[in-house]
Each structure stands twice: as structure tokens, then as C-alpha cells.
C-alpha positions as CSV (number, residue, x, y, z in Angstrom):
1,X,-36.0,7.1,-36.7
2,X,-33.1,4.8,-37.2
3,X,-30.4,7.5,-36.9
4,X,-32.6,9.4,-33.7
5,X,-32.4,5.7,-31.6
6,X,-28.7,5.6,-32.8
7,X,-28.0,8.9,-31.6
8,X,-29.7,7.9,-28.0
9,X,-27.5,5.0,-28.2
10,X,-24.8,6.5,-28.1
11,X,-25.2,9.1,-25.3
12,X,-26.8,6.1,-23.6
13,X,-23.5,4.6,-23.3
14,X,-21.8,7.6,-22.9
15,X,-23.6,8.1,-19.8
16,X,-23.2,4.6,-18.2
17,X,-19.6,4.9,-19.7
18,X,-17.2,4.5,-16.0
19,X,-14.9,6.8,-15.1
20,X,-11.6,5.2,-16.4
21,X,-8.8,5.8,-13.0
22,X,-5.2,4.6,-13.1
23,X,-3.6,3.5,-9.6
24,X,-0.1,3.1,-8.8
25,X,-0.3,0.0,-6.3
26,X,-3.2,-3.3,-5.5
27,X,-4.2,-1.3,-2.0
28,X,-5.2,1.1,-4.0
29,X,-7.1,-0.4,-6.3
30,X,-8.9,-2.2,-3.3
31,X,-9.8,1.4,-2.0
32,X,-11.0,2.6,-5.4
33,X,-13.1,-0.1,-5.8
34,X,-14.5,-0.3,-2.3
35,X,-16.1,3.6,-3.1
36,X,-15.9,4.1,-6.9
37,X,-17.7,0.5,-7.2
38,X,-19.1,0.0,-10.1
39,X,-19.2,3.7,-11.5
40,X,-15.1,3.4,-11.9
41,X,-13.2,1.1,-13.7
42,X,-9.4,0.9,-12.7
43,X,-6.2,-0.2,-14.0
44,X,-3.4,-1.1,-12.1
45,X,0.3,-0.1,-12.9
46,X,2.7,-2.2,-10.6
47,X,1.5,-5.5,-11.1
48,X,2.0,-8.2,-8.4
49,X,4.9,-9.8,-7.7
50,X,6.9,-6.6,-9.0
51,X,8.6,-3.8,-7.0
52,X,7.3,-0.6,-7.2
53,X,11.0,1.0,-6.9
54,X,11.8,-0.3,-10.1
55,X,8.8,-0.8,-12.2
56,X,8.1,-0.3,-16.4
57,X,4.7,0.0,-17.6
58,X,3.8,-2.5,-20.3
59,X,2.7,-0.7,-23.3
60,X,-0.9,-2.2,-23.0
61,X,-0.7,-0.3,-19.4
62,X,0.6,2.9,-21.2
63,X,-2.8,2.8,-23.2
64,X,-4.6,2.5,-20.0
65,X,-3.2,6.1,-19.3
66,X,-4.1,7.5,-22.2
67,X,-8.0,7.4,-22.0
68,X,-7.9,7.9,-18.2
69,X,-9.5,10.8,-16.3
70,X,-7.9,10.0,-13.3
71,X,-4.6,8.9,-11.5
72,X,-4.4,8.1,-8.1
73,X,-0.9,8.8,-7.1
74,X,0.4,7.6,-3.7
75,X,3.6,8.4,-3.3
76,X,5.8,4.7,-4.2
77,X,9.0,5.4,-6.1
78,X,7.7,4.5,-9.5
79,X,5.6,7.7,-9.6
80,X,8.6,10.1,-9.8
81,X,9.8,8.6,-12.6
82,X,6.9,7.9,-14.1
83,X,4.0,10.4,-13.5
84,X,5.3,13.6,-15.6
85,X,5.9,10.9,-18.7
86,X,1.9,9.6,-17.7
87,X,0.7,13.8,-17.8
88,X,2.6,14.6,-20.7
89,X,0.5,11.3,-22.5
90,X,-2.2,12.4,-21.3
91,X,-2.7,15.7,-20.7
92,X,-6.7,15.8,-19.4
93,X,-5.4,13.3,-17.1
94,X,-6.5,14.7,-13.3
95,X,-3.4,13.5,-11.2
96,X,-4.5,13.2,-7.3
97,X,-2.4,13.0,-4.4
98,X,-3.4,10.7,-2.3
99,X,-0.9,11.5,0.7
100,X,-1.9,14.9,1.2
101,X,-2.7,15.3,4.7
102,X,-0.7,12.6,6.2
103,X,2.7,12.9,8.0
104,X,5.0,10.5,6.4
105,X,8.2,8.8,8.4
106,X,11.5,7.9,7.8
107,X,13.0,4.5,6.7
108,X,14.8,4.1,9.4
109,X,17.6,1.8,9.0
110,X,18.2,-0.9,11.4
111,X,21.3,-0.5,13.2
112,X,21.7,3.6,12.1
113,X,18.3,4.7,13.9
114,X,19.1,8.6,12.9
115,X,19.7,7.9,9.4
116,X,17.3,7.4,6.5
117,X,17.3,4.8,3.4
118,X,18.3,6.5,0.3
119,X,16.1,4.2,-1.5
120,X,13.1,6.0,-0.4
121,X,14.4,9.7,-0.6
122,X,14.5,9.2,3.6
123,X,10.6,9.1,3.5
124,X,8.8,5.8,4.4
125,X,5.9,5.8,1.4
126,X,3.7,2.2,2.6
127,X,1.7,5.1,4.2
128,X,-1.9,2.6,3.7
129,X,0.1,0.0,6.5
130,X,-1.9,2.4,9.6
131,X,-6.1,2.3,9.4
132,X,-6.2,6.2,10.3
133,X,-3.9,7.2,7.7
134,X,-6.6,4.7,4.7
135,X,-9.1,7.1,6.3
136,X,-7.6,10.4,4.8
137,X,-6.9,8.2,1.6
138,X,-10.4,7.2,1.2
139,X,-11.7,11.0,2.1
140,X,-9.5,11.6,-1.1
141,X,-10.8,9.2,-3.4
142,X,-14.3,10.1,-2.3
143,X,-13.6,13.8,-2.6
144,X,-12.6,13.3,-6.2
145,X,-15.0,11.1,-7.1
146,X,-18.1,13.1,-5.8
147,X,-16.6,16.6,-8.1
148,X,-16.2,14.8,-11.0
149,X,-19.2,12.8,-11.2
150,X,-21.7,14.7,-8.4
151,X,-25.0,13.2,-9.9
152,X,-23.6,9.9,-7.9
153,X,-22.4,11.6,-5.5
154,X,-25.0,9.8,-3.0
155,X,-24.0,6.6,-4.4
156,X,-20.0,7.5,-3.6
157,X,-21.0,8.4,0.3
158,X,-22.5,5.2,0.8
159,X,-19.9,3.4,-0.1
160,X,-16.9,5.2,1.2
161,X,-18.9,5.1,5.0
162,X,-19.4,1.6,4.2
163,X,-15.7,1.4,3.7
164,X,-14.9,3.9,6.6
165,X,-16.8,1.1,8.7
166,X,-15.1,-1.4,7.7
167,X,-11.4,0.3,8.2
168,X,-12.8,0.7,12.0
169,X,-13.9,-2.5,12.7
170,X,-10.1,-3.9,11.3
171,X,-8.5,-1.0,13.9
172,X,-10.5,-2.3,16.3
173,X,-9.8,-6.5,15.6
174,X,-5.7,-5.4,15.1
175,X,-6.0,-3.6,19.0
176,X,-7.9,-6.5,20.3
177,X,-5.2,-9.2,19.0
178,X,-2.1,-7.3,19.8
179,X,-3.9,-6.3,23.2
180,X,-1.6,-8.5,25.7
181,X,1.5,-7.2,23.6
182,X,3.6,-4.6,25.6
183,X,4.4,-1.4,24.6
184,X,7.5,-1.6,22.3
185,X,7.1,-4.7,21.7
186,X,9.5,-5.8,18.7
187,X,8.9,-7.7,15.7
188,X,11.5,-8.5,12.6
189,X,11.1,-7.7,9.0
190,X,13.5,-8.1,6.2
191,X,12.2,-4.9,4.3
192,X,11.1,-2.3,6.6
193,X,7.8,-1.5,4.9
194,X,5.8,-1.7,8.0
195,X,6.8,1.5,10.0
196,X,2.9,3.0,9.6
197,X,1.7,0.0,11.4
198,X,4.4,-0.4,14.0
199,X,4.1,3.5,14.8
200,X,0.0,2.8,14.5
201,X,0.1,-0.1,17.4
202,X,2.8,1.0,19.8
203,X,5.1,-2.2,18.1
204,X,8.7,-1.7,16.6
205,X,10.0,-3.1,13.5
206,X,13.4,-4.7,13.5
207,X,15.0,-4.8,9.8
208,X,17.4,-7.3,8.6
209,X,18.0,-5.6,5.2
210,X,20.3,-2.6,6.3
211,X,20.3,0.8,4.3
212,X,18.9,-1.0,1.7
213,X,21.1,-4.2,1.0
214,X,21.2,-7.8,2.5
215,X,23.7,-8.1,6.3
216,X,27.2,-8.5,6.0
217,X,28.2,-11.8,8.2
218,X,29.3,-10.0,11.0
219,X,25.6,-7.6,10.7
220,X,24.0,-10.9,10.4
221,X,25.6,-12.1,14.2
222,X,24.7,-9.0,15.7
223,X,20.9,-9.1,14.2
224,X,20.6,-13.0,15.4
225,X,21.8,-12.0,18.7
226,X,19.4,-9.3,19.1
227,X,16.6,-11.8,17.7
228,X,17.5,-13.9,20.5
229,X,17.5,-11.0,23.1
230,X,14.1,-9.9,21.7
231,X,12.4,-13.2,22.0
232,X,11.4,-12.9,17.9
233,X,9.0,-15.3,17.1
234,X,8.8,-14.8,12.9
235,X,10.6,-12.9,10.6
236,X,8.2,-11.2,8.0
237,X,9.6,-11.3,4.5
238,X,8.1,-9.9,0.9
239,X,7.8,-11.8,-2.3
240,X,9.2,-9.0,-4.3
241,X,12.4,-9.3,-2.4
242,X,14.8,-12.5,-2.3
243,X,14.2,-14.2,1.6
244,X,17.3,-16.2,1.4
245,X,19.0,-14.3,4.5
246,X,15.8,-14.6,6.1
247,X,15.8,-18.0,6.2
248,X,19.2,-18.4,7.0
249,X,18.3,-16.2,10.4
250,X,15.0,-18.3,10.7
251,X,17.1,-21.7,10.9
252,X,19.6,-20.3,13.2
253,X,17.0,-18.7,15.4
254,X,14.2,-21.9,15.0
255,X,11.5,-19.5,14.0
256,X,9.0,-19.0,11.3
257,X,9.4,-16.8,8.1
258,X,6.4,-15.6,6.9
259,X,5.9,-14.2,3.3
260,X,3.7,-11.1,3.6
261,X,3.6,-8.4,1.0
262,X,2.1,-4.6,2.2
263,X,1.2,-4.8,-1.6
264,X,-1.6,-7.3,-1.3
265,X,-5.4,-6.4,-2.6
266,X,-6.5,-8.0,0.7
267,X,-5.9,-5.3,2.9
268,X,-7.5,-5.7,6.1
269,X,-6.4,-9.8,6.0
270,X,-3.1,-8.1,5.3
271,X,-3.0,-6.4,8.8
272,X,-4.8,-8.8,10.7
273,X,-2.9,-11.4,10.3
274,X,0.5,-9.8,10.5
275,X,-1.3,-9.1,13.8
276,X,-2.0,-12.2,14.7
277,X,1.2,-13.5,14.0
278,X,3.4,-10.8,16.0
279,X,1.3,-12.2,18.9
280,X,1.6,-16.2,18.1
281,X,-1.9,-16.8,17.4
């Protein structure tokens, strides 16, 4: 008797046991969660406050991997180093691409608009920065998801149009902020990492940083005078990269620099409030 309830137990907690996913990035985790909810549990490589150009797992992170059954890759620089050492840990490990289906841009430098930042192989990956492109990420996650684990597959569709709602209704409050902006209209980062969302709103980032390194004096002129010309209200700047330059510009120009990562968990805030600020409200 003992060893027949033991037995039930056990496949008991087998099946309530989550399906264990690895992400890359906190947007993705935020997607993740928002469908898998609580069928998944997911760990989170590039942890906040780091760059995902340069990361290192933490061995406690590299354990993580090991007992996964999924990755959710999305393209950031980490993954090419990282992603064959993750397969070859863990070799049951389904690795899904996340940015299948989605057009990617290039980098484009600030004052070279033809060339493309080496940093980023000449491909722009902050892909999630543009509601329609989260759409074909979350038909991904769902997709996978729904094959893997099809007796919730009911459970998974709920949630992901619950989640495709709410990516709408933030397209719709980002049109409706930016609607008396102009075509074109120009607004000044210091890592271009928003090119999704400019492309995605008719806007057009300015960059200070330039092929990847911090303005040279005479760069720096040239990029206040344009400021000036432009009428830029804020300069966006991320707290994975040093601002200093930033704020040298924001002095100069009498402006505001706002620190804004396109690495945040809060994803729709994220975009609605960059919004809000490129139209000074």
C-alpha cells in the first residue's frame, strides 16, 4: 500500500512538474510568462543591469541549462557564443528561434547612414522594441508550448490571446501619444537599440554613440548642433552603458536624459513611456 501511494506520488509530481525554459533576455521572460504561466518555469541568462554583448553565465545559471527542455533564443549577441556550449550541455535541450519570421534591420550608425555596426554583425537584434514583431514572438512561444505539452494546449491559447490583446491595446496607446508627432520626427539615443520602434512609429533615432564608441569632440559639436536643429527634447540613455557623454550633450543642450533600458521586464511601460516622452508629455 505504502509503496503503491509512493509510486502515485511520484508520477503525481511528475505530472504537475513545469516545463523548465531558459531565456536569453527579461522581455522574454515577460513573454514566457505572460503564455507559459504557471505550466513553465523560467530562468533568465543576462541578468539586469548586464550587457547581453558580453555576458558569462554564472555556474548556478549553467545548471539551469542542464535540466531544461527548452531555450528561447532571440537572437542578442550572447547566444552565438554561448548557445552550441548550452546544446552540447544539454543535449535534449529544444533550442527555438524566436526571430523566425521577422525581417531584422541594420544598426545604422549615426553619421555613416549606409554602414552597419560591427558590434551587431550589421543586424539590429532589440527585434521585441515594435508590437507586431512581439506578435510573431508570442505565436512562437505558443507554438512550442502547445507541441510539447498539447494536453494544456487550451490553457496556452488563452493566455497568449490574452497577451495578443494586450500587445494591441499598447500599439494602440503608443499611436495615440505620438499622434500629433510628424512623420520623421527625430528623437536621440545614446545606443541605438530602438530602430524596431522608430521604424514601427514613423520616428527616427539619432545616436550619439558612433559605430559603437563614445563621439570624438569635434563628433560631439556636430551631434549638439544637429540636437539644436532637430529641436531634441531628451536624450535616451541605457544603464548597461556609461551616460557620461549624454549628460555632457544634455547640459550643453538644457534637456533631459532619461535612463531607459529595451531590456526591462516591463515591456509595454517600456514603450509607452519612451512614447510619451518623445512627445513631452
Amino acid at each position: 500500500m505504502k509503496k503503491t501511494l509512493f509510486i502515485l506520488l511520484i508520477l503525481n509530481t511528475f505530472i504537475l512538474a513545469n516545463i523548465n525554459t531558459v531565456v536569453s533576455i527579461l522581455p522574454e521572460q515577460t513573454f514566457v510568462k505572460a503564455i507559459g504561466g504557471n505550466k513553465v518555469s523560467v530562468s533568465l541568462m543576462v541578468l539586469p543591469g548586464n550587457s547581453p554583448h558580453t555576458y558569462e553565465p554564472k555556474p548556478s545559471q549553467m545548471k539551469n541549462v542542464a535540466k531544461s527542455r527548452l531555450y528561447f533564443a532571440i537572437g542578442v549577441e550572447f547566444e552565438n557564443v554561448w548557445l552550441k556550449k548550452f546544446k552540447n550541455l544539454n543535449k535534449n535541450m529544444q533550442i527555438v528561434d524566436l526571430t523566425t519570421g521577422i525581417e531584422k534591420i541594420s544598426m545604422i550608425s549615426h553619421h555613416h547612414e549606409h554602414d552597419v555596426n560591427e558590434k551587431t554583425s550589421g543586424k539590429d537584434p532589440h527585434i521585441w522594441t515594435d508590437p507586431e514583431n512581439v506578435k510573431i514572438i508570442a505565436s512562437h512561444i505558443y507554438e512550442t508550448l502547445a507541441n510539447i505539452d498539447p494536453k494544456n494546449r487550451n490553457y496556452y491559447k488563452t493566455n497568449y490571446e490574452k497577451f495578443i490583446a494586450k500587445i494591441n491595446q499598447t500599439d494602440s496607446k503608443i499611436k495615440n501619444i505620438l499622434s500629433d508627432k510628424e512623420k520623421g520626427t527625430k528623437f536621440m539615443v545614446f545606443h541605438p537599440s530602438w530602430g524596431y520602434f522608430a521604424k514601427a512609429y514613423g520616428l527616427k533615432q539619432l545616436a550619439v554613440e558612433i559605430e559603437g564608441k563614445s563621439p570624438k569632440p569635434r563628433e560631439l559639436i556636430m551631434l549638439i548642433k544637429e540636437a539644436k536643429e532637430e529641436n531634441i527634447a531628451v536624450i535616451f540613455t541605457q544603464p548597461e552603458f556609461s551616460d557620461s557623454v549624454a549628460k555632457v550633450m544634455a547640459n550643453e543642450l538644457k534637456i533631459k536624459v532619461i535612463k531607459v533600458s529595451p531590456l526591462s521586464a516591463k515591456w509595454s511601460d517600456n514603450l509607452i513611456n519612451i512614447a510619451n516622452a518623445i512627445a513631452g508629455k
